[in-house]
N, C-alpha and C positions, 0 to 999 in steps of 0.2 A: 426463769425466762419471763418477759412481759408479758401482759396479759393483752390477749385480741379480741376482739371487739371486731364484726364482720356486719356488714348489708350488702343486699341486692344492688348491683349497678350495669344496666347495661344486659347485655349476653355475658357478664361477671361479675367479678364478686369487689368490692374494698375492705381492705381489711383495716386498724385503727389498732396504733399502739400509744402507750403514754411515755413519754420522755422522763424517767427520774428527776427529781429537783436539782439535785447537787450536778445532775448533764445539761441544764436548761442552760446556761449561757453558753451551750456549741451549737445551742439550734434554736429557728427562726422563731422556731412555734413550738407549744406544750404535747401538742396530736401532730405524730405521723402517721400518712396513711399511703397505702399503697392498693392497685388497682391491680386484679390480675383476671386476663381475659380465657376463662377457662369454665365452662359451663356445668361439669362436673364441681357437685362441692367438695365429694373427698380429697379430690386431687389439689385443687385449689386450697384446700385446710394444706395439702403437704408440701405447699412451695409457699404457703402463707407461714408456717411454723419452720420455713425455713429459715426465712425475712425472719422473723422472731429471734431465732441463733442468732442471725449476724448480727442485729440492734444489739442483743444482750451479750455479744462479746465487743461491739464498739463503747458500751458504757461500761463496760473493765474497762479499757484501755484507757475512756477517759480518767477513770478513776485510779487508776496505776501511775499513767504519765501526762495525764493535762490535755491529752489528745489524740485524737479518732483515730488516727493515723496508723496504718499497720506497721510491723516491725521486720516485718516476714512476707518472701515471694516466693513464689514454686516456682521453679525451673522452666516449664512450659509457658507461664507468663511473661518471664522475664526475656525468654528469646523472642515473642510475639509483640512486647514494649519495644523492643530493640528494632526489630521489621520494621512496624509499624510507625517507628520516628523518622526512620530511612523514607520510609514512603512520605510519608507529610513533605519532605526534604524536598521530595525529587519533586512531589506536587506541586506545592511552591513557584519552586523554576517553571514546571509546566505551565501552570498560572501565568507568570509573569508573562512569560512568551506571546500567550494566546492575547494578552490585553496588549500587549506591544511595549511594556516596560525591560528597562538593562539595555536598549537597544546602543546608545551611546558607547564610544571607544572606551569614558574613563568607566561606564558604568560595567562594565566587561574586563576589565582590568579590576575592579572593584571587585568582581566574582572569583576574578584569578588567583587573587592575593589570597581571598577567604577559603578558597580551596585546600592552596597547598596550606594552611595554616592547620586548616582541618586535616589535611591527609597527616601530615608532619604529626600532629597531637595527636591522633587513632594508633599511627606507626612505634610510638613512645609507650603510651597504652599496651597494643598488641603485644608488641617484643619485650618491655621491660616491665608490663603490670603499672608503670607512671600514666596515674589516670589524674593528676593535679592540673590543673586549669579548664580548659576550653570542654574534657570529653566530662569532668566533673561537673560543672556546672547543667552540660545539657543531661548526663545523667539524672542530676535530681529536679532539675526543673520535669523531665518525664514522667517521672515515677510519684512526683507529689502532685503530678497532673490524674495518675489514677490512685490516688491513694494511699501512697505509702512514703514511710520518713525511712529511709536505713539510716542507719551511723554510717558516716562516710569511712570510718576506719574498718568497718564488717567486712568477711569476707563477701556476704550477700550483692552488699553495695559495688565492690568492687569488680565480683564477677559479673554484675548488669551494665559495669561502665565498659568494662573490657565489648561487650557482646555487641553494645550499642556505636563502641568503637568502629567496629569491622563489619556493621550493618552503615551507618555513616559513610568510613571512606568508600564502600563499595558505591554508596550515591553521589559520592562524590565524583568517581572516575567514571561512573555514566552522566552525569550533569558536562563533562570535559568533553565524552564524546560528543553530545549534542552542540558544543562550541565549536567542534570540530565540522560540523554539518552533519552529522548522521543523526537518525532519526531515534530515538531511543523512547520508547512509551513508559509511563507510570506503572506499576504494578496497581493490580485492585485488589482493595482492600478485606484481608483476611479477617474472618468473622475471630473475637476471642476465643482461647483456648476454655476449654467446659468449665475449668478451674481459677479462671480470672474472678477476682473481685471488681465488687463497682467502687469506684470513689464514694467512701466514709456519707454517710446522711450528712452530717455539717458542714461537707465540703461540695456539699453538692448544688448552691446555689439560688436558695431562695428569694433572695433579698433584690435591692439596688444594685447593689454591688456585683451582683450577678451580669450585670449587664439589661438591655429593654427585653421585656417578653415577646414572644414569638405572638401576642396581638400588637405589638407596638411596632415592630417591621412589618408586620402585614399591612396596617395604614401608611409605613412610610414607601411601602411597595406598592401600594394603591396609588400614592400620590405622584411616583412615577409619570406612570401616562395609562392612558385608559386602556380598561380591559374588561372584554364579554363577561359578563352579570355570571354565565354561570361559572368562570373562571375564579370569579370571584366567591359565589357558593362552595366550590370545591377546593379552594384554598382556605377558606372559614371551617368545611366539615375537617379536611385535615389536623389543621389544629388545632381544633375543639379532640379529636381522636386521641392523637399523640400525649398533648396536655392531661387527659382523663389517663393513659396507661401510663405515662410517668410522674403525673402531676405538673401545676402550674410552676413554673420556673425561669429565673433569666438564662437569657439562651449561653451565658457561659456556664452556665450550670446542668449543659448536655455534656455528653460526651458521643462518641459516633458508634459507641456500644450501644448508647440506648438508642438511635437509630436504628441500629441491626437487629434489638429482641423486639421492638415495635415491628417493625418490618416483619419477621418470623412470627411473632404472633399473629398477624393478617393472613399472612401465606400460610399455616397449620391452624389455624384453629377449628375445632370440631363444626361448627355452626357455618355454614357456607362459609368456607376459607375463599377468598379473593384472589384472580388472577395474579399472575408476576407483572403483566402490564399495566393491571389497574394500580399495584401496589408502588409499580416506578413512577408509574404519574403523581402519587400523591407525596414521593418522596422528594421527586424532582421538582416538584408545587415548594415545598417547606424548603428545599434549597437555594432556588432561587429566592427566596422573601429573606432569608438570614442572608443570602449574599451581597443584596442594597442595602440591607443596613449594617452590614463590612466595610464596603464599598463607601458609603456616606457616613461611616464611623459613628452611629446613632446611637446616645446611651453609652459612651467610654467606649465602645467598640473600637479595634484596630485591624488595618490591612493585616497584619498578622495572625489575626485572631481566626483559629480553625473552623471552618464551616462542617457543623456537626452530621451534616446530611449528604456531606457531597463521596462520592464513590460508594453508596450505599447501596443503591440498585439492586433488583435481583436477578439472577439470570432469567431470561424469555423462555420458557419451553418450544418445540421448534411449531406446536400446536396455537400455541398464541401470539408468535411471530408477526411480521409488521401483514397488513391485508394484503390481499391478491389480487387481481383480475380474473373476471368471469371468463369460464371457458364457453364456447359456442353451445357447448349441451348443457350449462347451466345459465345463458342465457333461452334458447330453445325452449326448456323448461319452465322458466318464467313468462314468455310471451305465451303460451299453452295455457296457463294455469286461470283458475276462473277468472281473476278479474278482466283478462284479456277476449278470453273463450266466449265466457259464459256471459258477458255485462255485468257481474257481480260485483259490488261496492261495498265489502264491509264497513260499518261505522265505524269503525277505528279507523279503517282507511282514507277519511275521508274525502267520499263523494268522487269526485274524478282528477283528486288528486294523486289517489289510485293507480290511474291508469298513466297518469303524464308525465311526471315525477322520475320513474325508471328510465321511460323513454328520453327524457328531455338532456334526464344524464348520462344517457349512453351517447345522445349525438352532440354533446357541446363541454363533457364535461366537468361541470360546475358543481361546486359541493351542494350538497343538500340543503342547507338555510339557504342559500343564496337563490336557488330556485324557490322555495318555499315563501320566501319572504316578495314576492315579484308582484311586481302591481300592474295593472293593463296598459297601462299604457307605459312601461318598461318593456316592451316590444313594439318597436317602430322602427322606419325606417330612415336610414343617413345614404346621402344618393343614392334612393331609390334599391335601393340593397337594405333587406328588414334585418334590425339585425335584436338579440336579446342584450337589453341593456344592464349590466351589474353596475350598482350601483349603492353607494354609502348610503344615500338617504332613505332608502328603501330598507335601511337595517345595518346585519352584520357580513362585513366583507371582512375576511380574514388578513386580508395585507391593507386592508383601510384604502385603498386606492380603487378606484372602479375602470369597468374594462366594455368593448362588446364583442359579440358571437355573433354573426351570422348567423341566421338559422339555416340550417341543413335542408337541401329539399327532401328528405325521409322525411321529416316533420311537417312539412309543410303540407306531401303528401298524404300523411296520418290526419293531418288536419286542426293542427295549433291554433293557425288563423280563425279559422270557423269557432273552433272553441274560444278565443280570445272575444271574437267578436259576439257570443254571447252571452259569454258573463259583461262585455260592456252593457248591451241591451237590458240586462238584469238590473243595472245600476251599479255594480259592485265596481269598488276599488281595486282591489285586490285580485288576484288572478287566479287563487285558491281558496278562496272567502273561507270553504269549513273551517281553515287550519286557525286554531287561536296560539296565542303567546302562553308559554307554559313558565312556571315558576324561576325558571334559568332565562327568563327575555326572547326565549326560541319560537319562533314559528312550529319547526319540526320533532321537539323534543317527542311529544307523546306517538304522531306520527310513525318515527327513526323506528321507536320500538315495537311499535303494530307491524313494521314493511321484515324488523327480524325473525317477529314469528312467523310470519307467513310466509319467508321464505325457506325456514325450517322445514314449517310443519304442515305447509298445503305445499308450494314447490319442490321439497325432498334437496333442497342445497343444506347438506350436513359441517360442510366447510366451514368452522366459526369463521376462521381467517377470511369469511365472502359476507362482505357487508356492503350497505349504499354508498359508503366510500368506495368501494372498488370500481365503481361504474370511473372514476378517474384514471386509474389504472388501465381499466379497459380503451378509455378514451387514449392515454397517451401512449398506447401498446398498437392502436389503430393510425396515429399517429405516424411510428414510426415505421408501418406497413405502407403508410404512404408514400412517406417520403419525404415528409413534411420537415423543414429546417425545424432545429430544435429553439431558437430564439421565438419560432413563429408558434410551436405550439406550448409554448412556455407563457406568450402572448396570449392565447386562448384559453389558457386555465388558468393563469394570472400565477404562475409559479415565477419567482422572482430568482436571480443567479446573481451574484457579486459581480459589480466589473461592468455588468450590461444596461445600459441608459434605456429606458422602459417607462412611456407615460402615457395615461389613457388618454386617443383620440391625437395624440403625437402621430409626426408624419411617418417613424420609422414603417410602420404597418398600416398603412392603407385599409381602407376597408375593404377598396374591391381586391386587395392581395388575401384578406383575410379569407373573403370570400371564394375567391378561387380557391385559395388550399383547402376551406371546409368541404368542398367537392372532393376532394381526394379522400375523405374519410370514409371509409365503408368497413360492412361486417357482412361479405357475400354469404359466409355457410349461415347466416342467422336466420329464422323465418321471423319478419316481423308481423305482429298481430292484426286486425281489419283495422281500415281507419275509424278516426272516435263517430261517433254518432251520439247525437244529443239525446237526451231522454223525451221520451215524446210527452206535449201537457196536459 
């Protein structure tokens, strides 16, 4: 067996084998290495000297027959090869649809032809074992996609074309019904079976020929159209992450396996394992970057070329499911709690950003940066109606378009105004001065997460699912206690709908309509807090 060679990396371990000489022309490099994220060493030695087996029976094989190539599938792989081509199939079509491609009479007649050609070829397959043409080809173009050559005359080979057959036409007569107009969804994608192999180390794509790396779609997804600084950090930490657990590689040199043991590594690993939501985010991050440079064909890439991330997701636990809306005794509870009660300002809090921030986003709203980032005079007023102005230049607006709110008279009553007017008298720009820009370009980043402990651990809300996003939720739950048209408060939180002509300071909404309907918002069982009071000097 090769000899390993290990260091610290990370919360794991890399391991370092040497390639034999006479194996050196099936691979890129002399040292292979592999990263495994497990913080125990003896266990990590026992999936590292596993790696070690497989290298030391892939350099037989080259040494037997010229190539990496297995010769041999287990049963439970080979029906899960067969699924899982089916699915890519229907995917595909799904694709197509959603971007608006086939829509044309010949290009539907084009599908029709290629169906029954397909069914006809699986039917010949099925009933007579005739796997020559159409189900042989996409047989071994599968199978040398993860790693294996059969001899097409084997019985192996032939019981995977058979499987593949009848996994095929079955997505074939659902791709008919969705011709048909019924609605037919994609299956999601089954994790491999325990006993799957990976595609051979030589075939795994080191090189150019691999296709651009997963930093080379990132710039061409950068270049796209602009996007928040930290969107952009947490697309960088992803594939810096990914790259370290399976190493650097062109992106045809993934497969959607190794998406799913990345993925499961993040979700088990002993060392603070990561939510299933944080882990969608980051997969969804790396899906979309390899899908513009599909899309833009970057690097030999093709429209056909499998996006090695897409259907990866993990399930949501129902604990970390999308946020909520506060309920009246967990707002209660926070207008109660010192900084409201007592005039308490923790320094993380800062100053009386504190106290305005909650409130500001219960009666208007507005995400969190977008209040945060407000400058004094981003409150004024348009006929004589004050309204809170959102606005691009002042930052990050999430639809890039700016919008305004009316202010509420609860706020007005609490006393925005007064507070407004003197931070102007202070000199300040800004209408929350403590708050600085944090590493991600945010106003609110350090903030977000001082307002989560505190509403842990001085408020008593245990509900992860209840965050400063919710106060949106709340907003448009108060909304539709109103009675408020849903265009109109769609208008107010700048939530955008297909189909709807929507532009800031456009006639459809009126300020004073805006206005009126923000008088319909209320939260009667709430107690709200005293109004603000300036610190005396």
């Amino acid at each position: 067996m090769p000899t390993l060679t290990w260091e610290r990396r990370g919360a794991g371990w890399r391991y370092t084998i040497s390639v034999p000489k006479d194996c050196l022309p099936h691979y890129p490099s002399r040292l292979l290495r592999k990263t495994i994220s497990e913080t125990d060493r003896l266990k990590a030695d026992e999936l590292a000297h596993r790696w070690a087996a497989e290298m030391a029976a892939e350099f037989r094989r080259i040494r037997e027959s010229g190539s990496p190539l297995k010769s041999s599938i287990s049963e439970s792989e080979a029906s899960w090869l067969a699924r899982d081509a089916a699915r890519e199939f229907l995917e595909g079509d799904s694709d197509g649809r959603l971007m608006g491609l086939g829509q044309r009479d010949d290009d539907i007649e084009a599908l029709e032809f290629y169906l029954t050609d397909l069914q006809v070829a699986a039917f010949k397959a099925c009933a007579h074992g005739d796997t020559r043409g159409l189900i042989e080809t996409k047989a071994r173009e599968a199978l040398e996609k993860c790693g294996y050559r059969l001899s097409e005359d084997s019985l192996a080979f032939k019981d995977f074309a058979m499987r593949l057959a009848g996994a095929l036409s079955e997505a074939a007569t659902a791709i008919r019904r969705r011709l048909g107009g019924e609605y037919v969804p994609t299956p999601i994608s089954e994790p491999p079976p325990e006993d799957a192999s990976r595609a051979p180390e030589a075939y795994r794509g080191h090189g150019r020929e691999a296709g651009p790396f997963l930093s080379e779609c990132f710039e061409q997804w950068k270049r796209k159209k602009a996007r928040p600084a930290k969107t952009l950090l947490d697309t960088e930490a992803a594939i810096s992450a990914f790259e370290e657990h399976h190493e650097k590689r062109g992106v045809l040199g993934y497969a959607r396996r190794d998406a799913i043991t990345w993925r499961d590594s993040l979700l088990h690993r002993k060392t603070k394992p990561l939510h299933a939501r944080t882990v969608s985010k980051k997969l969804s991050l790396l899906r979309a970057v390899v899908q513009v440079a599909i899309d833009d064909e970057l690097g030999g890439l093709k429209d056909a070329t499998p996006n090695p991330f897409r259907n990866t997701e993990p399930d949501i636990p129902q604990s970390q499911r999308p946020r909520t809306a506060y309920s009246v005794e967990q707002l209660n509870a926070l207008f109660s709690s010192p900084v409201y009660a007592a005039g308490e300002r923790p320094t993380a809090g800062r100053g009386e950003a504190a106290y305005w921030l909650p409130l500001l986003a219960l009666f208007t709203g507005a995400r969190l940066e977008e209040l945060g980032q407000l400058r004094v005079d981003d409150i004024a007023e348009e006929r004589d109606i004050t309204c809170l102005f959102l606005l691009p230049e002042a930052g990050s607006i999430k639809t890039g378009e700016g919008r305004r709110i009316p202010l509420h008279p609860e706020l007005k009553r609490l006393g925005i105004l007064r507070y407004v007017e003197a931070i102007k008298k202070a000199g300040k720009e800004r209408a929350f001065p403590e708050l600085e820009r944090g590493a991600g370009g945010k106003f609110t980043d350090s903030w977000s997460k001082w307002y989560g402990r505190y509403l842990r651990e001085t408020v008593g809300v245990t509900d992860k699912r209840i965050t400063f996003h919710s106060f949106r939720h709340t907003f448009k739950d108060a909304c539709r206690e109103g009675d408020l048209e849903e265009e109109i408060h769609d208008a107010l939180t700048g939530h955008k709908r297909g189909g709807v002509g929507r532009s800031y300071g456009g006639d459809r909404f009126p300020v004073v309509a805006l206005a009126e309907a923000v008088k319909k918002i209320s939260h009667p069982s709430v107690t709200l807090p005293e109004p603000w009071k300036a610190k005396p000097e």
